[in-house]
C-alpha positions in Angstrom: 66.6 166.3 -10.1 65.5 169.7 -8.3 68.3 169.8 -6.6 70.7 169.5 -9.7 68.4 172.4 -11.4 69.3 174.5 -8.1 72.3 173.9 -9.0 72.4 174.4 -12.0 70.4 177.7 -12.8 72.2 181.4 -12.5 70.8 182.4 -8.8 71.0 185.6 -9.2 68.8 185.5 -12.3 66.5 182.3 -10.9 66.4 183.2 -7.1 62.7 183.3 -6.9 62.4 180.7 -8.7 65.0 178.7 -6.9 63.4 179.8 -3.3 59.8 178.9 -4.4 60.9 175.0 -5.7 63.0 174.5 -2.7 59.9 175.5 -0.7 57.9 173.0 -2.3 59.9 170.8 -2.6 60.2 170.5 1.5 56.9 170.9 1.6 56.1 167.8 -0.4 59.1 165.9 1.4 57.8 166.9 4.7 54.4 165.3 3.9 55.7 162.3 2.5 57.6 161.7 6.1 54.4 162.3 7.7 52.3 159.8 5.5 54.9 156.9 6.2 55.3 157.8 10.1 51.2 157.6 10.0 51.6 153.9 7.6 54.0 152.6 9.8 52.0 153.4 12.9 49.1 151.2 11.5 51.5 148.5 10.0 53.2 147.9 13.8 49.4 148.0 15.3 48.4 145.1 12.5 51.8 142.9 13.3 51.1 143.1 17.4 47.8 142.2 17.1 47.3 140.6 13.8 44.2 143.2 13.7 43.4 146.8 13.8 40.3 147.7 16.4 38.2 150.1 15.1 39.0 152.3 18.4 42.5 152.7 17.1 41.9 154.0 13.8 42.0 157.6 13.1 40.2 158.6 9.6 42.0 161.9 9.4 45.0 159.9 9.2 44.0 157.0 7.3 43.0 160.1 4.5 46.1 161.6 4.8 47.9 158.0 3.9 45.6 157.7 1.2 46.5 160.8 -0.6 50.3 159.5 -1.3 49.6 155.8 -1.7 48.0 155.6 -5.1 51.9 156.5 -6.2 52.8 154.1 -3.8 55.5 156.4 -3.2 54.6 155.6 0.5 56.5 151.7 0.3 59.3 153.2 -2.0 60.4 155.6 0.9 60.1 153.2 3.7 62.6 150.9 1.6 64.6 153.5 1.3 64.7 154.3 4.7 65.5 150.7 5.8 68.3 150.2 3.8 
């Protein structure tokens, strides 16, 4: 949808505008990959060994996941991604 408003809007008029949403708009995409690359790390630890040790857990991380997973936007890009 942002990109079809890009499109869509005069640049010469909206090229602030434009600049700024594109901006975010990576910035939020970039994140997102970051959140699922951190989910998927833990997911492949649990399926190896069927547990997570405590060692292996990284809170800073585990926050970071949390922060994107009440949308559970997290599982809607990984299906994405595998298809």
């Amino acid at each position: 949808m942002e990109k079809q408003l890009e499109l869509w809007l005069p640049k010469d008029k909206y090229d602030d505008l434009i600049f700024a949403r594109r901006n975010n708009r990576i910035y939020f995409e970039s994140n997102m990959l970051k959140a699922v690359e951190y989910e998927l790390h833990y997911e492949k630890l649990f399926y190896k060994n069927r547990k997570i040790e405590e060692d292996e857990i990284d809170i800073e991380k585990i926050r970071f996941i949390m922060k994107y997973a009440n949308r559970d936007l997290i599982n809607v890009y990984k299906q994405e991604m595998l298809n």
